[in-house]
C-alpha positions in Angstrom: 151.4 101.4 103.3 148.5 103.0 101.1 144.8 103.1 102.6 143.7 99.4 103.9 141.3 97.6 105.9 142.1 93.9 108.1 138.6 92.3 107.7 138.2 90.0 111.1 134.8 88.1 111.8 133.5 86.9 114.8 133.9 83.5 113.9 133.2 81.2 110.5 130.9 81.8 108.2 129.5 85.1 109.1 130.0 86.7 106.0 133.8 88.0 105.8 133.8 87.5 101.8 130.5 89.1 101.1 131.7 91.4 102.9 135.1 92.4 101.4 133.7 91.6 98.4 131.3 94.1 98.6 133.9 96.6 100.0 135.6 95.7 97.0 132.8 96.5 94.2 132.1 99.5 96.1 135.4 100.7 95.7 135.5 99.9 92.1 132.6 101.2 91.5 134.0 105.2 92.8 136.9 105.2 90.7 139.5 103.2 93.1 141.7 100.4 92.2 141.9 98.0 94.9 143.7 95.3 96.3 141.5 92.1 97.7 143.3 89.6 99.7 143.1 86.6 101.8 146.1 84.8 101.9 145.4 82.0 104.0 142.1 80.0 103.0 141.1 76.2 104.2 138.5 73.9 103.1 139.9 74.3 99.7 142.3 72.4 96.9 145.8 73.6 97.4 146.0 73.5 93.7 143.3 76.4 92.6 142.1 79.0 94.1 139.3 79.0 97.0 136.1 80.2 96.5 136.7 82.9 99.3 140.0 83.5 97.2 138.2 83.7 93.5 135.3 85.5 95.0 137.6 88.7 96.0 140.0 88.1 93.4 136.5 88.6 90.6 135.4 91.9 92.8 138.8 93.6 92.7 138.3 92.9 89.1 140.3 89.9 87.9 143.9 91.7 87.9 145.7 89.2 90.7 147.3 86.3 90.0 149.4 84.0 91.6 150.5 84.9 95.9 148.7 87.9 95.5 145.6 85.7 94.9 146.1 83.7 98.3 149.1 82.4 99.4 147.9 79.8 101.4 145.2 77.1 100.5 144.2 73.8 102.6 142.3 71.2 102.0 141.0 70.8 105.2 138.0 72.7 106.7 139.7 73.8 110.1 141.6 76.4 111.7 144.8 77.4 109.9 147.3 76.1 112.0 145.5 73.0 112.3 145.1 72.5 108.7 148.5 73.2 108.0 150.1 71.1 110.1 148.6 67.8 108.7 149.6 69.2 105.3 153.1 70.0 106.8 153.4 73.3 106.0 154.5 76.3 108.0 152.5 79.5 107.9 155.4 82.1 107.6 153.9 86.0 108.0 157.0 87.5 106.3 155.7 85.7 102.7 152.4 87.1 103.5 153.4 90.4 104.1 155.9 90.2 101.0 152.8 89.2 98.9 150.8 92.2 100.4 153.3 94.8 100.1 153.1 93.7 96.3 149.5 93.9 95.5 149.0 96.9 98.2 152.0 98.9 96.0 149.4 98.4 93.1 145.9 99.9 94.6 144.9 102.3 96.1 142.8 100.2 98.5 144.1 97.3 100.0 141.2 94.7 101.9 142.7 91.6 103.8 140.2 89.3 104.9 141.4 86.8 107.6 141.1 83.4 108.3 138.1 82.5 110.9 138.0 84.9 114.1 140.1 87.0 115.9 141.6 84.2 117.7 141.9 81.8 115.1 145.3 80.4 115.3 147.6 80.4 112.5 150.7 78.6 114.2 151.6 77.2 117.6 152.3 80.7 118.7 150.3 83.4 116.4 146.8 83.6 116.0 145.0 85.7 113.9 145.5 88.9 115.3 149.3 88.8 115.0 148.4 88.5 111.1 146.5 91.8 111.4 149.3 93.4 113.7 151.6 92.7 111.0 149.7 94.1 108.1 148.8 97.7 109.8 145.4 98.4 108.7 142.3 99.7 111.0 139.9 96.4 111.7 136.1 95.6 110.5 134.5 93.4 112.3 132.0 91.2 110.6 129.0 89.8 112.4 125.8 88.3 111.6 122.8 90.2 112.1 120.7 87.7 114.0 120.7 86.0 117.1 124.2 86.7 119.5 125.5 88.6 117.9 125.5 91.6 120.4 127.7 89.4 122.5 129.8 88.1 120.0 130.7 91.9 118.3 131.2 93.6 121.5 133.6 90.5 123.1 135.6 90.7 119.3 135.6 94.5 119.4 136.9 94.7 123.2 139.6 91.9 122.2 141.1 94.1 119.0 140.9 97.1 121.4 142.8 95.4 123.9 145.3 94.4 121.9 146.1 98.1 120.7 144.0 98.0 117.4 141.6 100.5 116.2 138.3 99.4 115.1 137.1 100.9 112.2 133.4 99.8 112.2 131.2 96.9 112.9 129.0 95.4 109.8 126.5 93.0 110.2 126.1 90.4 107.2 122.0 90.9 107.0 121.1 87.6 104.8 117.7 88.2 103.5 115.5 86.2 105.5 116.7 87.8 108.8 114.2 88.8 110.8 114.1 92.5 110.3 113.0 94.1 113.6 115.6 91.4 115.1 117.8 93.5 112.7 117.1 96.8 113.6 117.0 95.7 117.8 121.0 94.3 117.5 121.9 97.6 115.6 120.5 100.0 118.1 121.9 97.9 121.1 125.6 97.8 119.3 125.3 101.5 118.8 124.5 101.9 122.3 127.1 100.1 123.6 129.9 100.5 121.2 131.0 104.3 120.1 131.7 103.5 116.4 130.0 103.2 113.3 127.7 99.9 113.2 126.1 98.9 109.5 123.9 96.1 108.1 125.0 94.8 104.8 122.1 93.9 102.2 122.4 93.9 98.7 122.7 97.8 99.2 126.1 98.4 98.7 125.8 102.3 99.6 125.7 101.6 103.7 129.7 101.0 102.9 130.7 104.6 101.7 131.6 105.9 104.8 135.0 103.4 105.3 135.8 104.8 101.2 136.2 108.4 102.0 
């Protein structure tokens, strides 16, 4: 498998897809085809794409189309396994994986973005985690930059560690009215207590470089 990143969040909504997105652009941007996949996405209409889906699909620059633009899609907001079960539909990891050893064969950087957290279940038996097992990259974790989130990025980051997974870096999705010294307090507590890199992602795509080289 070529060069690759498993983007994991501390929970919903924390900014995974501006995220990966941004990764993505970034990428682009230095010459490097890449790969931008989330394969299971809820909350959506199983027949188009979802907005998480389009959103990566647009930075990687409109080449993907059909699994290796999501392979799953549910309608309802909730976690994967959840979601698929009322629409009776069994999350299978080897279509996944056969999806992403497609579009990963065709980049040079390959970005999965999960579903949800770490945790977030994606059958009766696999979570979220056994998703990023199976595809074999080094893990982001995506925070917000606000309130908690010391808590929350050091519990996810002990949790992937724990489970034999390397971190690659912690990025917190800084949304523009964040309270800047707020900010700048999480990031210097992360660093303190964590020993990798820790970023804040603004419109200033540059901060992401250092997971390109």
């Amino acid at each position: 498998m070529k060069r690759g990143y498993f983007i994991t969040g501390t929970g919903t909504g924390v900014g995974k897809t501006f995220v990966t997105a941004a990764l993505a652009r970034q990428a682009r941007a230095v010459g490097q085809r890449v790969f931008a996949f989330k394969p299971i996405e809820t909350g959506c209409r199983p027949t188009q794409l979802g907005p998480d889906q389009e959103e990566l699909v647009a930075a990687a620059g409109g080449w993907q189309v059909g699994s290796l633009a999501g392979v799953y899609k549910f309608e309802l907001p909730v976690a994967p396994s959840v979601a698929a079960r009322v629409a009776n539909v069994e999350i299978s990891l080897p279509t996944i994986l056969e999806a992403l050893m497609i579009g990963a064969g065709q980049a040079e950087l390959t970005l999965v973005e999960g579903a949800g957290g770490w945790r977030a279940p994606i059958s009766d038996t696999l979570d979220m985690s056994a998703l990023a097992h199976a595809c074999g990259f080094q893990i982001l974790v995506v925070a917000t930059a606000t309130l908690g989130t010391i808590n929350h990025s050091l519990l996810t980051a002990e949790a992937i560690e724990r489970d034999g997974q390397t971190v690659a870096g912690i990025i917190l999705s800084q949304r523009p009215d964040d309270d800047l010294a707020m900010v700048e307090s999480n990031l210097e507590q992360l660093r303190a207590r964590w020993s990798g890199p820790v970023i804040a992602l603004t419109s200033n795509p540059d901060v992401l470089d250092r997971f390109l080289r």
